[in-house]
C-alpha positions in Angstrom: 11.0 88.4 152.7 13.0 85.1 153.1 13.1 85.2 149.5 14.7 88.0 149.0 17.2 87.5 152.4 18.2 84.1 150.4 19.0 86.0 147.4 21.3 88.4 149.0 22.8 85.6 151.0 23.2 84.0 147.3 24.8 87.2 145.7 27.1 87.7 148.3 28.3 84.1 148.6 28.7 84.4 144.7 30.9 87.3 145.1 33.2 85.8 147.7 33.4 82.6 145.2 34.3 85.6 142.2 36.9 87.4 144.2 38.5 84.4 145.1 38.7 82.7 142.0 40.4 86.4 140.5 43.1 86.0 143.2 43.9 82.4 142.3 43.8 83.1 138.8 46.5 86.4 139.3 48.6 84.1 142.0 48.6 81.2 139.4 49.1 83.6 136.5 52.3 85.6 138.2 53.5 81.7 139.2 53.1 81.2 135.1 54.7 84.0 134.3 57.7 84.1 136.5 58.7 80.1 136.7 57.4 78.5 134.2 58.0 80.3 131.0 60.2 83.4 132.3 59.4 87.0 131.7 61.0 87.5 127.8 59.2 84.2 126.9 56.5 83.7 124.2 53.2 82.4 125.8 51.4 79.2 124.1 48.9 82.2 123.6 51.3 83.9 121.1 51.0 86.8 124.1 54.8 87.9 124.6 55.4 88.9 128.7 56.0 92.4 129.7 59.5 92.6 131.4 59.4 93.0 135.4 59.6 97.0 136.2 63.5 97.5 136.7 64.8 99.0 139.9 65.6 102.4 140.7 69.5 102.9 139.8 70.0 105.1 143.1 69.0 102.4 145.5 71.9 99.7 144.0 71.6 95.8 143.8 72.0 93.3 147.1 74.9 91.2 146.0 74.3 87.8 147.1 77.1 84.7 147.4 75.5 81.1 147.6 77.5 78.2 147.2 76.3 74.4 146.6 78.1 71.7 148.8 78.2 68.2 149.8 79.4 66.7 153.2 83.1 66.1 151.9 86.0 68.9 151.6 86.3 67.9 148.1 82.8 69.2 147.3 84.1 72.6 147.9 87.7 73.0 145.5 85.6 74.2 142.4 83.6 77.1 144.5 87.3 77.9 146.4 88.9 78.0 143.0 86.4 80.6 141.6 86.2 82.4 144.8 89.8 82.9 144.4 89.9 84.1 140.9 86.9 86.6 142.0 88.5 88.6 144.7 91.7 88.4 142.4 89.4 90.2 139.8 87.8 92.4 142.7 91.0 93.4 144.0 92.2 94.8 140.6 89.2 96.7 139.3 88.8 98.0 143.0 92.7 99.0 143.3 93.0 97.0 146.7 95.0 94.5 146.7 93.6 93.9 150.9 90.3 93.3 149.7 88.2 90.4 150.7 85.0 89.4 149.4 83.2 90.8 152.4 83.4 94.2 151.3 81.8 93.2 147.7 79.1 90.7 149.2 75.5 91.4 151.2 74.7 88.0 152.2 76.1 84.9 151.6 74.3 81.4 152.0 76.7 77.8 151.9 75.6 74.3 152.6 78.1 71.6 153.3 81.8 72.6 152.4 80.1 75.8 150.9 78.6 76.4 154.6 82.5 76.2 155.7 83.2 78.5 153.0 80.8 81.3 153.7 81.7 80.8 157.6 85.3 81.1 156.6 85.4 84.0 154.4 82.6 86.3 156.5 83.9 85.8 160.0 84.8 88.5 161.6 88.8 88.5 162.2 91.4 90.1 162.6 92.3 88.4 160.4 89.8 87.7 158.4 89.8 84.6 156.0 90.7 85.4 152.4 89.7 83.1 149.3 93.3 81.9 149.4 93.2 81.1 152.8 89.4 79.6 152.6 91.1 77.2 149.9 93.9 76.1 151.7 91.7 75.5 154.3 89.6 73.1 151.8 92.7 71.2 150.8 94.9 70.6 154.0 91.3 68.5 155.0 91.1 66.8 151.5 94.9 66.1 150.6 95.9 62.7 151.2 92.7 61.4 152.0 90.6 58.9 149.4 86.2 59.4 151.0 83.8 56.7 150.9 80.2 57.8 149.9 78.8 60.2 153.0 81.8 59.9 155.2 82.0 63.9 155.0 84.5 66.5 156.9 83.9 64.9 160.1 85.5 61.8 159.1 88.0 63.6 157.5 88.8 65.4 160.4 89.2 62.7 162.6 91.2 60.5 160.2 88.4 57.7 158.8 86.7 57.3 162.5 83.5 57.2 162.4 81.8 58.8 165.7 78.6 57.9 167.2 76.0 60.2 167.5 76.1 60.4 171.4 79.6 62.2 171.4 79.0 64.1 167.8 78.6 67.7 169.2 81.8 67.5 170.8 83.6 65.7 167.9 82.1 68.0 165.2 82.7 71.1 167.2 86.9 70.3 167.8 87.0 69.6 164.0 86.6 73.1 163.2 87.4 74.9 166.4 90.9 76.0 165.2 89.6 78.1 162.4 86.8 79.7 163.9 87.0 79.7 167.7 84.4 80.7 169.8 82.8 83.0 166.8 79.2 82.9 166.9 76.6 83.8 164.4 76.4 87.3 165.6 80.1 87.7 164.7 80.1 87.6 161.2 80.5 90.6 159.8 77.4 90.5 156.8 74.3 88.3 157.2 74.9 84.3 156.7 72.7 81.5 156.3 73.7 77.7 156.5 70.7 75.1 156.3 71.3 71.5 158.1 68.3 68.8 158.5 66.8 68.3 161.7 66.2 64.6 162.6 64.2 65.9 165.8 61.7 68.3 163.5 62.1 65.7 160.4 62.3 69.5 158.5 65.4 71.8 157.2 66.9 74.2 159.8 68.3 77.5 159.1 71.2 78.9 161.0 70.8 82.7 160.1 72.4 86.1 161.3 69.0 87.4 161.6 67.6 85.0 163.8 70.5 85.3 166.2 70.6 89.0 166.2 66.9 89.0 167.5 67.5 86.1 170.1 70.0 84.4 172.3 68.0 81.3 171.4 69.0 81.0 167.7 72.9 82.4 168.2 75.1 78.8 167.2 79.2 78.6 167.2 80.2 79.0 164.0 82.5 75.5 164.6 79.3 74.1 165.5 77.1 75.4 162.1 80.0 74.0 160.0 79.5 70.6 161.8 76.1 70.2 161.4 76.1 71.2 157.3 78.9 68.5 156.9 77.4 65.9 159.0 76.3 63.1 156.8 75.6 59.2 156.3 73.3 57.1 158.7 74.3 56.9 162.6 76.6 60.3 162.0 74.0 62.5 164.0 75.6 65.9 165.3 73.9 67.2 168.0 74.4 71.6 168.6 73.3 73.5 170.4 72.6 77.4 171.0 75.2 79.4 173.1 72.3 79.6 175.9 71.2 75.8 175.5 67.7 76.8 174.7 68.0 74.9 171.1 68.6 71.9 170.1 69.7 70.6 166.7 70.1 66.6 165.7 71.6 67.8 162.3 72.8 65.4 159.5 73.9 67.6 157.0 73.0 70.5 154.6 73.3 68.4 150.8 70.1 66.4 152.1 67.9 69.7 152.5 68.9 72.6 150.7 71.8 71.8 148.0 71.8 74.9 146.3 70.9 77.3 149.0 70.2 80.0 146.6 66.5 80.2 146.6 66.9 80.2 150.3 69.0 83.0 150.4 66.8 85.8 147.8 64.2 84.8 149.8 65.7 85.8 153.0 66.9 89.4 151.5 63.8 90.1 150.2 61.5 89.1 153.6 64.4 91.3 155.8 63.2 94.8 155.0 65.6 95.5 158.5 68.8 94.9 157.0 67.7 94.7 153.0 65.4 98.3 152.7 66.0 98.8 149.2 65.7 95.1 148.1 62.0 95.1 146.8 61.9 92.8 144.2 64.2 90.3 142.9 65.5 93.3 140.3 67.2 94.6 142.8 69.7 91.8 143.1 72.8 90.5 142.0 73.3 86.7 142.6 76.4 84.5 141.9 75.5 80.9 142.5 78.5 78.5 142.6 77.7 74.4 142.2 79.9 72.0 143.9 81.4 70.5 140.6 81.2 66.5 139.4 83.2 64.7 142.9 84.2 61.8 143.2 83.0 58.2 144.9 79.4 59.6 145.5 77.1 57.0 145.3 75.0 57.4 141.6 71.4 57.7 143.9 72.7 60.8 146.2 74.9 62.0 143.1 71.2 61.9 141.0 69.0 63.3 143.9 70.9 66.2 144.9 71.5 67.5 140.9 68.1 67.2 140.4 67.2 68.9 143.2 70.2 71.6 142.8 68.8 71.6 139.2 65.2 72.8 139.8 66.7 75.4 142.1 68.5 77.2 139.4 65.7 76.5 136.8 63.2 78.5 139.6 65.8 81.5 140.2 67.0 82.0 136.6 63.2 82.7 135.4 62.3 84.3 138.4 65.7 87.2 136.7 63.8 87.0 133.7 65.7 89.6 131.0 67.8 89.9 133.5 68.9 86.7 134.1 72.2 86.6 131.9 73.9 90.3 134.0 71.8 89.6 137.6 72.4 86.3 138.4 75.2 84.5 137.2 75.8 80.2 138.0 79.3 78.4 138.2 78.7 74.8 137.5 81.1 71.8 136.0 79.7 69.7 133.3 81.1 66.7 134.9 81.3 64.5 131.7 77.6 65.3 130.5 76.3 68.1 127.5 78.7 66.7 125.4 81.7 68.4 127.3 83.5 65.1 127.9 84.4 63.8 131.1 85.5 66.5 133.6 88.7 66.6 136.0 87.2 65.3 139.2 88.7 67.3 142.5 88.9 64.6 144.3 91.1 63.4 147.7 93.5 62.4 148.3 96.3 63.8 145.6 98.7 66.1 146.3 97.7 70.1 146.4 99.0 71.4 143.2 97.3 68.3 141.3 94.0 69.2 143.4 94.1 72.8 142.5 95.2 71.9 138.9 91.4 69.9 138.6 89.4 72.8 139.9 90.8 75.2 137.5 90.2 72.8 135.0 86.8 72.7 135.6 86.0 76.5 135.8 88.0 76.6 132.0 84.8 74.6 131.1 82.4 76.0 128.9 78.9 76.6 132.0 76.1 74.4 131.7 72.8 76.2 132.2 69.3 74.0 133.1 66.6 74.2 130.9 62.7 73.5 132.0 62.3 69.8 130.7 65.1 69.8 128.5 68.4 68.8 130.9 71.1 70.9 131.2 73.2 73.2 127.9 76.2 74.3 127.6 76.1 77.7 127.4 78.3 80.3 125.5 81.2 81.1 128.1 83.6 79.6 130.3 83.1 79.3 133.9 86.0 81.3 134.6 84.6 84.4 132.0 81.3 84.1 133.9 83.6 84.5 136.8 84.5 87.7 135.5 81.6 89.3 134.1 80.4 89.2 137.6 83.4 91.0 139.3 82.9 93.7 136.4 79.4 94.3 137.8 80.0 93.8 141.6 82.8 96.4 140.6 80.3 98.7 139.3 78.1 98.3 142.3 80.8 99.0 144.3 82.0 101.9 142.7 78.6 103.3 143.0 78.2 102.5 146.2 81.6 104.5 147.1 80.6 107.5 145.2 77.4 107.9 147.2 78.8 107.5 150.4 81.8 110.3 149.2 78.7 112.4 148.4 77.1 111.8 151.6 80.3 113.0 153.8 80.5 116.0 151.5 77.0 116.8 152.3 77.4 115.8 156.0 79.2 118.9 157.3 76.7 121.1 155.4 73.9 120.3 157.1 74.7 121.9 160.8 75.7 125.1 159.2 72.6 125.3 157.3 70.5 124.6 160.3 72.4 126.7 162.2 71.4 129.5 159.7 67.7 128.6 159.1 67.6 128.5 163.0 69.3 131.1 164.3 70.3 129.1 167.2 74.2 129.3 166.6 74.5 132.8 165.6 78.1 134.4 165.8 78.9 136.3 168.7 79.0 139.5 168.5 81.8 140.9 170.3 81.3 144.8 169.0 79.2 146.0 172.8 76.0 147.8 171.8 73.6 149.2 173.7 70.5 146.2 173.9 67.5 146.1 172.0 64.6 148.5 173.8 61.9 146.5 175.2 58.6 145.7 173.4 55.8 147.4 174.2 52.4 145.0 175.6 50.6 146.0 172.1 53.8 144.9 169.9 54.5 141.7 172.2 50.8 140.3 172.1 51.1 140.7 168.4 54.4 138.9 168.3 52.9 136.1 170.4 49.8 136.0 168.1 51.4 135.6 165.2 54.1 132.8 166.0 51.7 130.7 167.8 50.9 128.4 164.9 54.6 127.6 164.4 55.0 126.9 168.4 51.6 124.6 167.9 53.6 122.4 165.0 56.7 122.3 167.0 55.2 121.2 169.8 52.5 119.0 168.0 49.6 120.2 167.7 49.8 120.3 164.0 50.4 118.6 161.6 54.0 118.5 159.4 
């Protein structure tokens, strides 16, 4: 008897062992498969990948914006000089010349001068911020200032004085309050997400719509979510905190943590089944990832820490696309000087605006660089400014689709009532003609009345089931 309750103790810790080891092997095998050799790659096996299943054309792609950014206004010019050429490109294929990119974009996601950016651009107005205005912004704080490594916008705001950490909230928070107010998170007008580091949690922070829809507790000024992304160097702590005071953030930036907030950003759509229903895989998107360019008087460590890290980022996300990789998700990226492209205009400050919006053009007439899994970065076949618009020709499509089923929808709409109405009965026409009313059933033709319509009463009422 304990022989045989050992063996069945044996066989059912033997299965345990087998069903785990099957779901590490299909975890590890979809990690293979999606990261690390993409889903139209050839296996070492010789085994070529089935392509992901694509998504259903009548839900539509979630069209996400993420921009790169360091602590300086200058790290912004390149993504403000291809936002501009975008919504130029939206505006025409659209036929509204008052477009702004927040009717084309979902979500958008920014760290550093790409967190003032997305702030900027999805704030609710009136008026709201257009690319041209986002830019201006960008180059009235870098014109005629030079930035030592990790000074950032708060510097720059305050013309080259460094502030100590003790009086940081208030500093950071006046260096952006004429832009944005008292906006919160809660009054942009589509989801946004700007990462900082927390020195108190030693961990990345997210400010996010989501999070400040659900509580008071995670709702930050907008002026204040700038400040913290941009904070950066030693002893340049900025301290924010919620509208209610319940959180506390001892931020130092957003380059430091997330980089290239891209990953950060599909992940969020596709874990917010609120807002994001129809996003159920990453088929369903449509990503434009903008990096921050090649600036200039970064120290060579950060410079080579944040690429890499930016780098691995858009290694992940283009073989997480798979096929779809060269029409879904699209990255704007300078060479600066490297893949053989020679050395690259450097947006830079202090230089007058026309010279500074001259170098960021120049840099999105570059030929992209793409990153390859152990091989560095190529240059790929097109321009940053033709990726530019490729992109606006499918946002446009997505767009137009999105227009023709909500046109459909409010033809439909007016329908419905009248065909209730007539399936019902309950709004019948009057009848103004006076006839003489129907004669009364007798208790024979009533009971058989009630008889045979108490099922549908029962459903109606509950009692069975639709």
């Amino acid at each position: 008897m304990e022989e045989a309750a050992t063996d069945r103790e044996q066989g059912k810790d033997d299965d345990v062992d087998a069903a785990a080891g099957s779901l590490t092997y299909e975890i590890f095998s979809l990690l293979e498969s999606k990261f690390l050799f993409g889903c139209d790659a050839v296996r070492p096996s010789g085994r070529r990948l089935l392509p992901p299943a694509t998504a259903s054309a009548s839900t539509g792609k979630v069209c996400v914006l993420s921009i790169d950014g360091g602590a300086r206004a200058a790290d912004g010019l390149l993504a403000g000089a291809a936002l501009v050429r975008l919504e130029a490109a939206l505006r025409r294929r659209s036929g509204s010349p008052a477009a702004r990119l927040a009717d084309f974009f979902d979500v958008a996601a920014g760290s550093g001068a790409g967190g003032v950016l997305a702030a900027l651009l999805f704030a609710r107005g009136p008026p709201m911020f257009s690319a041209d205005d986002a830019l201006a912004f960008l180059l009235r704080r870098a014109r005629r200032h030079r930035f030592a490594g990790g000074l950032g916008l708060l510097r720059l705001a305050h013309r080259g004085r460094p502030f100590p950490s003790s009086s940081s909230s208030s500093a950071a928070a006046a260096a952006f309050g004429r832009a944005l107010g008292d906006l919160t998170l809660r009054d942009t007008v589509r989801p946004v997400l700007v990462p900082c580091y927390d020195l108190a949690t030693r961990a990345p922070f997210l400010f996010s719509r989501a999070d400040a829809a659900e509580r008071a507790a995670h709702d930050f000024r907008l002026r204040d979510v700038c400040a913290a992304t941009c904070a950066a160097g030693a002893g340049r702590v900025v301290e924010v905190a919620s509208v209610d005071g319940a959180t506390r953030v001892r931020a130092v930036g957003g380059g430091g943590a997330l980089g290239n907030p891209t990953a950060a950003a599909i992940t969020h759509v596709l874990n917010n089944r609120r807002e994001f229903p129809g996003a159920a895989s990453i088929d369903d998107l449509l990503v434009l990832s903008i990096g921050t360019g090649a600036g200039a008087g970064e120290p060579e460590a950060a410079s080579i820490a944040a690429e890499g890290v930016s780098d691995m980022v858009d290694q992940a996300v283009a073989m997480a696309f798979g096929r779809s990789r060269t029409t879904n998700y699209i990255r704007i990226q300078g060479t600066g000087g490297r893949c053989g492209g020679g050395r690259a205009p450097r947006a830079c400050g202090g230089e007058a605006k026309q010279q500074a919006v001259w170098k960021a053009e120049a840099m999105l007439l570059q030929r992209g660089v793409e990153s390859v899994l152990f091989q560095g970065r190529k240059l790929s076949g097109e321009t940053n400014a033709e990726k530019v618009e490729r992109f606006a020709r499918e946002m446009a499509k997505e767009h137009a689709r999105r227009k023709k089923k909500k046109q459909q929808q409010q033809q439909m709409g007016p329908c419905l009532p009248v065909v209730a109405a007539a399936t019902s009965g309950a709004a019948a026409p009057p009848n103004n003609d006076k006839q003489p009313p129907p004669p009364l059933p007798t208790t024979t033709t009533a009971n058989a009345a009630k008889k045979k319509h108490t099922p549908a009463t029962s459903r109606l009422d509950g009692g069975g089931t639709r």
